[in-house]
C-alpha positions in Angstrom: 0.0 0.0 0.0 1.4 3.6 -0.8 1.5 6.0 1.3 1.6 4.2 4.4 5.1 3.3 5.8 6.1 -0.3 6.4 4.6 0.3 10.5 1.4 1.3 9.0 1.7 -1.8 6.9 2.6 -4.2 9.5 -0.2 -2.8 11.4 -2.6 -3.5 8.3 -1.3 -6.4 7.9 -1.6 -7.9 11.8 -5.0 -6.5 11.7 -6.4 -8.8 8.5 -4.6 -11.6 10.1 -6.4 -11.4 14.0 -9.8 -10.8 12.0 -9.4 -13.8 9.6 -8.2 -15.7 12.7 -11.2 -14.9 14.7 -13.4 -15.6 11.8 -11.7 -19.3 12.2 -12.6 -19.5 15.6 -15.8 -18.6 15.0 -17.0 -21.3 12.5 -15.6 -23.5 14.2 -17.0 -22.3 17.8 -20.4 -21.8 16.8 -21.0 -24.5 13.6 -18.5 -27.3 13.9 -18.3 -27.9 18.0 -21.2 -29.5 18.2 -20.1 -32.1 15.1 -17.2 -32.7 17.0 -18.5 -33.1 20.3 -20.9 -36.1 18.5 -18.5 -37.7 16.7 -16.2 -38.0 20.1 -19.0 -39.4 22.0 -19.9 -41.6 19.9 -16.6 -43.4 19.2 -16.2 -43.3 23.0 -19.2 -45.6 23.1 -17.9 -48.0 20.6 -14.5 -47.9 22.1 -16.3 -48.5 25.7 -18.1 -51.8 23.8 -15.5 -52.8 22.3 -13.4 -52.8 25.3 -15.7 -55.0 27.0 -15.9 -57.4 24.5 -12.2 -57.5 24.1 -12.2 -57.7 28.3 -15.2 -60.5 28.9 -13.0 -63.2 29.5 -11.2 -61.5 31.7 -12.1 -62.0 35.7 -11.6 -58.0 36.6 -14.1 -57.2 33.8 -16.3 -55.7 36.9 -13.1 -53.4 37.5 -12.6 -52.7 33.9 -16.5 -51.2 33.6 -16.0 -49.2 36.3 -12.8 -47.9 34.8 -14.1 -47.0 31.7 -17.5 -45.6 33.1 -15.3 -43.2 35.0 -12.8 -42.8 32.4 -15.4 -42.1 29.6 -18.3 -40.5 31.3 -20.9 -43.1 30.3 -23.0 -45.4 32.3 -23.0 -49.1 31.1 -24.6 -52.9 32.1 -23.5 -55.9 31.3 -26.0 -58.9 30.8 -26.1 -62.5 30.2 -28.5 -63.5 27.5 -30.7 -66.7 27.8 -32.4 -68.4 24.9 -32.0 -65.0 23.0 -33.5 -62.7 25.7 -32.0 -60.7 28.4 -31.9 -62.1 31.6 -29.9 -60.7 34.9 -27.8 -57.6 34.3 -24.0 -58.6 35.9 -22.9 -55.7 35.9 -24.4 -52.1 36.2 -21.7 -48.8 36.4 -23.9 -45.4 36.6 -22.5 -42.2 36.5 -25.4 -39.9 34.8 -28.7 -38.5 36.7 -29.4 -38.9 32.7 -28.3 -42.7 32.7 -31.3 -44.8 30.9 -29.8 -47.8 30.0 -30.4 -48.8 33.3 -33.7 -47.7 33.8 -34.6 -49.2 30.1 -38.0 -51.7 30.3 -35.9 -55.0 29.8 -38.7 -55.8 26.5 -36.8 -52.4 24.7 -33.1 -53.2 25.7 -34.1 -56.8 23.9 -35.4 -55.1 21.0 -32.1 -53.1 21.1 -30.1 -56.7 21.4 -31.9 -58.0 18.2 -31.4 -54.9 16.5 -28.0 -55.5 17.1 -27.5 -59.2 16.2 -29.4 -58.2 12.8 -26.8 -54.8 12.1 -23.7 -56.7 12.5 -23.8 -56.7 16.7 -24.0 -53.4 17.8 -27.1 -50.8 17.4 -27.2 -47.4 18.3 -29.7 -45.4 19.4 -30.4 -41.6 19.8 -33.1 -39.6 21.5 -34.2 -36.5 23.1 -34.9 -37.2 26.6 -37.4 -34.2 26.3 -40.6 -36.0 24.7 -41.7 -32.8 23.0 -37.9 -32.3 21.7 -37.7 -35.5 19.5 -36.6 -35.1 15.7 -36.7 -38.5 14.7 -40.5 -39.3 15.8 -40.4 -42.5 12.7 -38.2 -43.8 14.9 -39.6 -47.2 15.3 -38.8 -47.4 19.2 -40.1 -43.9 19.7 -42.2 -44.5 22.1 -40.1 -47.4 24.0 -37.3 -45.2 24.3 -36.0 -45.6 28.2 -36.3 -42.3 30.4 -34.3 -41.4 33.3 -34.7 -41.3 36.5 -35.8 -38.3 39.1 -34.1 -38.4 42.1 -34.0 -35.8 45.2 -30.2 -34.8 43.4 -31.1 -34.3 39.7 -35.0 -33.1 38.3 -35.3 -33.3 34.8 -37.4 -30.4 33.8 -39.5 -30.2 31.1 -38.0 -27.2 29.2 -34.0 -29.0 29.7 -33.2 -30.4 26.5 -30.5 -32.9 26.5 -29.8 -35.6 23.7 -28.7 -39.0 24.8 -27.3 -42.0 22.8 -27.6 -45.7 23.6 -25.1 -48.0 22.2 -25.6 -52.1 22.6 -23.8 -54.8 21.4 -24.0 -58.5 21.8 -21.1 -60.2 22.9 -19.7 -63.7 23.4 -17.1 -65.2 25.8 -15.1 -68.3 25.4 -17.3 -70.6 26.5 -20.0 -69.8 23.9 -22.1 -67.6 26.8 -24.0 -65.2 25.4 -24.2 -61.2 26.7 -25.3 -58.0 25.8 -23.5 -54.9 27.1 -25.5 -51.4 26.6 -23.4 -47.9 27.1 -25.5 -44.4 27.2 -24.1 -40.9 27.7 -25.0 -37.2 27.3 -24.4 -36.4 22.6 -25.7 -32.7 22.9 -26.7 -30.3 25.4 
């Protein structure tokens, strides 16, 4: 630029580069976070599943839940399938007022199971814990998804809006015993 010595350049030039910088920030603030934030939760879950599966042989696999409960914020159960239906949960880590997989009617976390022995053993599931929220109302389980529950520490108001994902997967050990674990957490806020 003439007229304007090489401060006034400098200046200029600092200038275009904090504003195209901010403009950064921005996009990715405001329209990618939320993409991002998914996308992390919801390969936590499938690392969580595929953890346990990896760790079901194993005789600290009550340990291990707990670890990765804590580790990745997610509440999980673990429970042994009889004759293709879900009997006794094993193993139950909560760590979410918002946890539903435990508080799932046994008949939906089934439907979940043989979902997921028909998709290639894992299905996922996503919903609006606010009924009047939902997007996805085709949704064939709609109206079977689980709820959380209200206790004295955590009310779950009907104007909160919080989007939850339940993973399952069936699962196997080495002795041919069947399972199903289930993982939920928190996708959106």
């Amino acid at each position: 630029i003439k007229g304007c010595g090489i401060r006034g350049q400098l200046l200029l030039g600092f200038t275009v580069f904090a504003f195209m910088i901010l403009i950064i920030v921005w996009i990715f603030q405001v329209l990618l976070l939320d993409k991002f934030y998914e996308f992390s939760k919801y390969s936590e879950l499938r690392s969580v599943l595929d953890t346990i599966e990896y760790s079901i042989n194993n005789e600290d696999i009550d340990e291990i839940c707990s670890d990765l409960a804590s580790q990745y914020d997610v509440c999980l159960a673990l429970y042994t399938v009889t004759d293709g239906v879900i009997d006794e949960c094993i193993i139950d880590k909560e760590v979410s007022p918002t946890c539903v997989i435990h508080y799932a009617d046994k008949e939906v976390l089934n439907n979940y199971y043989i979902e997921a022995l028909e998709t290639g053993n894992v299905s996922t599931h996503r919903f609006n814990l606010n009924p009047g929220l939902d997007k996805d109302k085709n949704d064939p389980h709609h109206d079977e998804r689980p709820q959380p529950r209200e206790n004295e520490e955590h009310r779950f108001r009907e104007d909160s809006f919080s989007e939850i994902a339940v993973s399952v997967k069936a699962l196997q050990d080495a002795n041919g015993n069947e399972y199903v674990t289930g993982s939920g957490s928190d996708v959106a806020m």
